[in-house]
C-alpha distance (Angstrom), angle and dihedral (degrees) to the residues before:
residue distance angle dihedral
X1 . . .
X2 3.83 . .
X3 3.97 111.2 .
X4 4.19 99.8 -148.7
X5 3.57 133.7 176.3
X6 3.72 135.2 -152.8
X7 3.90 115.0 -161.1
X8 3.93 119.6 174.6
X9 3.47 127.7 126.8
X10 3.95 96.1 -127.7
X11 3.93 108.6 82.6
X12 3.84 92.5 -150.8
X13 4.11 93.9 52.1
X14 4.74 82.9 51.7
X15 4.01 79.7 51.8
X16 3.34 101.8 44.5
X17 3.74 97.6 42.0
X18 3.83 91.4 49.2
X19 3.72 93.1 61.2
X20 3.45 90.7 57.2
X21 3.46 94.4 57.1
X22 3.54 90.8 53.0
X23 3.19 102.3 57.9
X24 3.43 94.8 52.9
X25 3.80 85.5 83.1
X26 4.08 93.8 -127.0
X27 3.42 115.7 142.9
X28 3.93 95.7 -120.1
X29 3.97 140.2 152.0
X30 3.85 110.7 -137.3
X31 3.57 122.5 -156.2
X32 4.05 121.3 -167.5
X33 3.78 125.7 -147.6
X34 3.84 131.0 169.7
X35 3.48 104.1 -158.5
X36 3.55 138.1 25.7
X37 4.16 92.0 -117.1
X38 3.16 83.1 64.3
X39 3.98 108.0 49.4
X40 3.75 85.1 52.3
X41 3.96 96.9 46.1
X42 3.87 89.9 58.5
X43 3.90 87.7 44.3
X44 3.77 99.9 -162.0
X45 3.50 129.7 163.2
X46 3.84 117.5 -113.3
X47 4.24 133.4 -172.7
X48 4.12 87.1 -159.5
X49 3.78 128.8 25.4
X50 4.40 125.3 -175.6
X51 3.18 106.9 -154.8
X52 3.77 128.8 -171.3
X53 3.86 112.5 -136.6
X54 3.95 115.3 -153.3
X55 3.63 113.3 163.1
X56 3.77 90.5 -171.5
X57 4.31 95.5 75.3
X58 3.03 131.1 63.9
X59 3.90 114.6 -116.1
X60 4.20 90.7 31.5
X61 3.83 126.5 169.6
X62 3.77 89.5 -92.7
X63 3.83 95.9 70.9
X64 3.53 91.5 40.6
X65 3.45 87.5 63.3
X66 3.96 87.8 49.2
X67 3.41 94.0 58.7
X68 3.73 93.4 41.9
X69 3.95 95.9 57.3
X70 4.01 92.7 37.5
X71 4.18 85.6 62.5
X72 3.78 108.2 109.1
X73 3.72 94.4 -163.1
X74 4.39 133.2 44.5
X75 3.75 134.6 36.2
X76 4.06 119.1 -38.3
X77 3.47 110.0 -141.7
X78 3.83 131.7 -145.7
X79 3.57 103.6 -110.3
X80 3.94 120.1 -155.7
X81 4.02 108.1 -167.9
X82 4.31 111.6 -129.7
X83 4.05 100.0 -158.1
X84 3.92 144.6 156.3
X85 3.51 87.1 -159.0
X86 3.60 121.5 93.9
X87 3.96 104.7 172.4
X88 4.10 88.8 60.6
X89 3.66 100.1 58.5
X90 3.60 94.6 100.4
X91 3.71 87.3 67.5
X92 3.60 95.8 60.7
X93 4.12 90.7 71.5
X94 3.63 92.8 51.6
X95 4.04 85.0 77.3
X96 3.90 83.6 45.8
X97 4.53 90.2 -107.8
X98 3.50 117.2 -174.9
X99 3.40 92.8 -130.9
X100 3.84 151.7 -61.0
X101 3.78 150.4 -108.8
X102 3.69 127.6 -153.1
X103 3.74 121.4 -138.6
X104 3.11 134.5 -70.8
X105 3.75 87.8 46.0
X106 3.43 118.9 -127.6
X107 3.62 116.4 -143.5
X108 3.93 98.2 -145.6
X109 3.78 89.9 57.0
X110 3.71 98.0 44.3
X111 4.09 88.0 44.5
X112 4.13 79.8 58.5
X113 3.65 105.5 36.5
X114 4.47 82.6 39.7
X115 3.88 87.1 50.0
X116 4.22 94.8 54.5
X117 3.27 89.0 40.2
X118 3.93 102.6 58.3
X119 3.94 90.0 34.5
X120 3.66 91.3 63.4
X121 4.14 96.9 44.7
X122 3.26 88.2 43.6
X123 3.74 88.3 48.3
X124 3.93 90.3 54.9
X125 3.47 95.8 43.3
X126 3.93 87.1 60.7
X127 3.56 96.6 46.5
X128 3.91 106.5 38.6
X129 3.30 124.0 121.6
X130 3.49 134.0 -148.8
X131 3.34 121.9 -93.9
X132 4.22 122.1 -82.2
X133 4.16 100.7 -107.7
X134 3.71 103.3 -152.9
X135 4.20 149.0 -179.9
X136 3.69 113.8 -121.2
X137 3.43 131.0 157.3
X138 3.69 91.2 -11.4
X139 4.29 94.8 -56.9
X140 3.80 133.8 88.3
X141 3.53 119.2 -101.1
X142 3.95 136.9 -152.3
X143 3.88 112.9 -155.9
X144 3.55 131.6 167.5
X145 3.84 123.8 -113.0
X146 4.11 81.4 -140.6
X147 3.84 97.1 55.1
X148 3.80 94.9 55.6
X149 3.77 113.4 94.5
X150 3.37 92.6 -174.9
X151 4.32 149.6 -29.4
X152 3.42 120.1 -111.9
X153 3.67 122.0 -166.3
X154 4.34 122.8 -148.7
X155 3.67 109.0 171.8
X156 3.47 110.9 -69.0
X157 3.27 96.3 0.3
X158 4.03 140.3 71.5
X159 4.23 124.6 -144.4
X160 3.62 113.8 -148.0
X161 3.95 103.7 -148.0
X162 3.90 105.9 -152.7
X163 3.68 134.6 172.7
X164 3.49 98.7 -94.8
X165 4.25 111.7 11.4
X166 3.82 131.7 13.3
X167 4.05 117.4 -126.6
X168 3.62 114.9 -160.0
X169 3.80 124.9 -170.6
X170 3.92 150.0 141.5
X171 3.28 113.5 -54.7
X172 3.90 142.6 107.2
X173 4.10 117.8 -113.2
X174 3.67 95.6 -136.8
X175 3.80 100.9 62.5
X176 4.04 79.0 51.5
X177 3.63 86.2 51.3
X178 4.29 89.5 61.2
X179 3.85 91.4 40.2
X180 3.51 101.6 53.2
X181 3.82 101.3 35.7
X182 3.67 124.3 138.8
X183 4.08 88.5 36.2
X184 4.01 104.1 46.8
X185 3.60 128.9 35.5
X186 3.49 138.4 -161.8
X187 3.57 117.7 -113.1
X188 3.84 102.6 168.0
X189 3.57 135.2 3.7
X190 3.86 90.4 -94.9
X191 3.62 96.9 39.6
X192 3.73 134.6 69.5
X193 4.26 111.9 174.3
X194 3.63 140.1 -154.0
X195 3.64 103.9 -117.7
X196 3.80 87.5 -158.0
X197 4.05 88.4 61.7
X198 4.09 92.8 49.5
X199 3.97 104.9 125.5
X200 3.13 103.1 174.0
X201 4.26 137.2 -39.5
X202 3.78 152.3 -157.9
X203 3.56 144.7 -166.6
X204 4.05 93.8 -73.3
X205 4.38 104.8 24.4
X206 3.31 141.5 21.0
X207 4.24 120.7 -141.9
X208 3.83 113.8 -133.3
X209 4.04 111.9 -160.0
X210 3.70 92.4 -112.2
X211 4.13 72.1 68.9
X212 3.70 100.6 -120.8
X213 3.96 121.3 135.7
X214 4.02 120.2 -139.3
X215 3.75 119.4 -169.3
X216 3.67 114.3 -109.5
X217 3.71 123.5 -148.6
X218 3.57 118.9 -106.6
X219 4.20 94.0 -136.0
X220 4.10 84.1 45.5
X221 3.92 94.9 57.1
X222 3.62 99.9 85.4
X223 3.99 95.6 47.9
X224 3.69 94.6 39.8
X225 4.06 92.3 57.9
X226 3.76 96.4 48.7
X227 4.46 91.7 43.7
X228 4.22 79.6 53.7
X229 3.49 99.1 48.4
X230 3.83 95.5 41.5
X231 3.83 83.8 46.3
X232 3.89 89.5 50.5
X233 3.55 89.9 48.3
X234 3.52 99.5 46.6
X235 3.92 86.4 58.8
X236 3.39 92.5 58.9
């Protein structure tokens, strides 16, 4: 079940868009909101959000979308952009959206963009994990498999790089190596990656998107390309 919500201020546009979903033949729930007070009043968790973009309101789609990306904690939606206006597209990938339609909508494009869209939640809901219980600072710990960048390892010890803080405690990298396999990688013996926060590579380092560079092991090159591409293409 995809959990998707329609927010645009124009009742017809929430209509319109909902039938399209529909007949995509996805088993979905839709929810409908016309403003963005009110998406984040009901405070729901979504896989896929449309969200108008109208740079001429106050409180449009676009800061929405700020506030949805700055959150720390809960589900981060894809977010496809509805707009009439071409010229701010750009904007819509500086909070990282999947991607955009113009209006009028046309149903051949969303029935594309729709189709990528639900292949790759539907590929993560497959393939996530649990999250990685652990010991620090004396109390057990949650953390999501999606919020770590990337594991460090100093002696005994491991560092959790996450977006906002870094938790470091006892454990040994390898046995994190076996439980998160198929999503991170290990690209040197002190580093084990996020393939979902690869931004680009080379021979010697690999680029997360947080924009930091981590050597990469010259006999681990080889292995490391092909588990990013078949991650890549398992995404869809």
């Amino acid at each position: 079940m995809i959990r998707i919500a329609i927010c645009d201020k124009e009742k017809n546009m929430r209509i319109y868009l909902s039938e399209l979903v529909k007949k995509e033949h996805v088993e979905c729930e839709i929810a409908q909101y016309q403003s963005s007070e009110e998406y984040l009043t009901e405070n729901r968790e979504y896989d896929l959000l449309f969200l108008e973009m109208n740079l001429q309101f106050p409180g449009d789609g676009l800061k929405l979308a700020e506030e949805i990306r700055s959150r720390k904690t809960g589900k981060q939606p894809l977010i496809i952009f509805v707009t009439a206006y071409e010229k701010y597209v750009y904007d819509a990938f500086d909070v990282t959206a999947f991607q955009y339609l113009l209006k009028p909508v046309d149903e051949r494009k969303f029935s594309k963009v729709f189709q990528r869209a639900a292949k790759q939640i539907l590929f993560e809901m497959k393939t996530q994990k649990p999250p990685l219980v652990i010991q620090c600072a004396g109390v057990s710990k949650a953390v999501s498999i999606d919020s770590i960048y990337y594991v460090e390892s100093q002696g005994h010890k491991v560092v959790l790089h996450l977006k906002d803080e870094r938790l470091e405690y006892y454990a040994q990298i390898g046995v994190l190596e076996k439980e998160l396999s198929g999503q991170f990688f290990r690209i040197h013996k002190g580093y084990l990656i996020n393939l979902s926060f690869v931004n680009g590579y080379n021979k010697t380092a690999v680029t997360l998107t947080n924009g930091e560079k981590l050597l990469i092991s010259k006999y681990k090159h080889g292995e490391f390309v092909k588990a990013y591409l078949d991650y890549v293409a398992a995404k869809g």
